[in-house]
C-alpha positions in Angstrom: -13.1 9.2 -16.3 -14.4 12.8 -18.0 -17.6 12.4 -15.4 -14.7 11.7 -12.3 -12.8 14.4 -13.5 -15.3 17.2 -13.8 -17.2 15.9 -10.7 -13.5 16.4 -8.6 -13.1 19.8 -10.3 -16.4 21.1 -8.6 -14.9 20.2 -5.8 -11.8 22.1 -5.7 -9.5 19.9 -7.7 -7.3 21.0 -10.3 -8.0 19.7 -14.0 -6.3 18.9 -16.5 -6.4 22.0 -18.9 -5.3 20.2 -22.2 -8.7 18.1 -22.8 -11.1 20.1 -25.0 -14.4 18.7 -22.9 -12.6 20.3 -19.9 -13.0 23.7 -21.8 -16.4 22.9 -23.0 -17.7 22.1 -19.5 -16.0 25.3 -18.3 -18.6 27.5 -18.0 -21.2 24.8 -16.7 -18.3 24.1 -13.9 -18.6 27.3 -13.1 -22.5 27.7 -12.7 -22.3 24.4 -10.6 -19.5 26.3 -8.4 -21.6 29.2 -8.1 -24.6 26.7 -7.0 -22.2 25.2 -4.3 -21.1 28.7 -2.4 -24.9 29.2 -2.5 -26.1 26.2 -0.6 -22.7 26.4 1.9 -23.9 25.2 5.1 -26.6 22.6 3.6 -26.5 19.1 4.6 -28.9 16.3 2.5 -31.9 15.6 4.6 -30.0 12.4 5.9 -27.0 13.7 7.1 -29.0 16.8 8.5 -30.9 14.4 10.9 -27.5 12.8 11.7 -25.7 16.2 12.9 -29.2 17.2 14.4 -28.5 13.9 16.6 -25.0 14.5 17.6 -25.7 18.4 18.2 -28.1 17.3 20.9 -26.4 14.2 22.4 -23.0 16.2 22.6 -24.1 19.2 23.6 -23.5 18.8 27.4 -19.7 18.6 26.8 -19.5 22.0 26.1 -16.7 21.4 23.3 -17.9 22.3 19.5 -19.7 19.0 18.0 -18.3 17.7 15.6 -19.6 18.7 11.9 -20.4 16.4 9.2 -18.8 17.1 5.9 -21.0 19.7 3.5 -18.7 19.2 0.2 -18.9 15.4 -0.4 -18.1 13.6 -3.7 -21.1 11.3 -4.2 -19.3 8.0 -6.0 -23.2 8.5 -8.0 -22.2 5.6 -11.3 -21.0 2.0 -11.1 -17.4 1.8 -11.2 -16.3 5.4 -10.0 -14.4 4.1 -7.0 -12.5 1.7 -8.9 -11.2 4.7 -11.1 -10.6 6.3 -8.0 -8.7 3.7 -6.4 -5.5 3.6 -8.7 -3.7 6.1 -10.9 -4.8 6.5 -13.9 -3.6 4.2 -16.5 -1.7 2.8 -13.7 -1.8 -0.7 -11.7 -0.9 -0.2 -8.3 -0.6 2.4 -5.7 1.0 2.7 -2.8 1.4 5.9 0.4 2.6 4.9 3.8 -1.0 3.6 4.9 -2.1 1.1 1.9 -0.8 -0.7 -0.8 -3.1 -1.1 -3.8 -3.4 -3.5 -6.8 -5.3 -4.3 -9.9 -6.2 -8.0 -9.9 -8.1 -9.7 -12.3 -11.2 -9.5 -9.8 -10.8 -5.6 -9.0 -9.0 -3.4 -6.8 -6.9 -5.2 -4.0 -6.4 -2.7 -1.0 -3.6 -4.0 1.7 -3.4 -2.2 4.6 -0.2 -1.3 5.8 -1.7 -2.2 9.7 -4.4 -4.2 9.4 -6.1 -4.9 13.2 -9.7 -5.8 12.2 -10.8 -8.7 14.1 -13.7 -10.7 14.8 -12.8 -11.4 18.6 -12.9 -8.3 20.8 -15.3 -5.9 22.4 -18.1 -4.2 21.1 -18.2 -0.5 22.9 -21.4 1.8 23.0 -21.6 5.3 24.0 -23.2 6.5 27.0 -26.3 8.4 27.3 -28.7 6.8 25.2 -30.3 3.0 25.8 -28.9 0.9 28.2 -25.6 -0.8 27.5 -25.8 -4.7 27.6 -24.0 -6.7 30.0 -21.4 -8.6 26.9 -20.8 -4.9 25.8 -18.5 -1.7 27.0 -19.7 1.8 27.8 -17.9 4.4 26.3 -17.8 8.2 27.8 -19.3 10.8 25.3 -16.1 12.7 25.3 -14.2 9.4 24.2 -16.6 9.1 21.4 -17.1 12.9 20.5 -12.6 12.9 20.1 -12.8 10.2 17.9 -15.6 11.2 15.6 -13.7 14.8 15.6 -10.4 12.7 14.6 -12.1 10.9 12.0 -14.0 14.0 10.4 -10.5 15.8 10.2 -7.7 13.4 9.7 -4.4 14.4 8.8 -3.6 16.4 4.9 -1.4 13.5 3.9 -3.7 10.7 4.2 -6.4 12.6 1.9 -4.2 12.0 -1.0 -6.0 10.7 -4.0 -4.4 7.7 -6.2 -6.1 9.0 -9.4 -4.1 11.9 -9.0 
């Protein structure tokens, strides 16, 4: 939980000012920090080639492409998104969008609207290998909304259940 903690106050989170390792680790929060406005702009080698794809497959649209994320929390130990996934020293949680339980197996996570399926049709964007017959071309621009949509979704479903 201290290792969640300080690794979500790097990132902008507030901490909780009573716990003496909070005051200890102050200063190396702050060098860390420091690090972090430094390399602003830097994406991991794998996420570089990523936006290096998208910047050129998009870039006949003319709209902005969309950016991947630079300040990512890394869920780097076993068991950090179980912490993450309920209050602490709490058993469930539940916003407008998914309801969450502790079960003796884990972490239960209900979606409010659940649509996944196993029938339907599997879509691929244009512009890059042909699209087989059983499948459905997409326009760019369709696909270049929706990753924009999902790489900026709304304040109130970024809420945190640790929190």
């Amino acid at each position: 939980m201290r290792y969640l903690t300080l690794k979500l106050a790097v990132m902008g989170q507030p901490l909780d000012n009573q716990d003496e390792f909070v005051d200890i680790a102050r200063p190396l929060l702050r060098n860390y920090e420091n690090k972090v406005r430094l390399l602003k702009g830097y994406l991991c080698p794998a996420d570089t080639r990523i936006q290096n794809f998208l910047d050129s497959h998009l870039k006949e649209l003319g709209d902005p492409v969309p950016r991947l994320p630079e300040n990512t929390l890394v869920l780097d130990r076993p068991g950090l998104g179980r912490i993450l996934s309920l209050p602490y020293k709490g058993a469930s949680f539940i916003s407008p969008y998914l309801n969450s339980y502790r079960v003796s197996q884990g972490i239960l996570h209900n979606p409010v609207s659940d649509r996944r399926t196993t029938k339907g049709v599997f879509r691929i964007v244009e512009g890059g290998f042909p699209v087989p017959d059983d499948k459905q071309a997409v326009p760019k621009r369709a696909f270049a909304s929706l990753l924009n949509a999902a790489l900026n979704p709304p304040a109130d479903t970024l809420t945190l259940p640790l929190q």
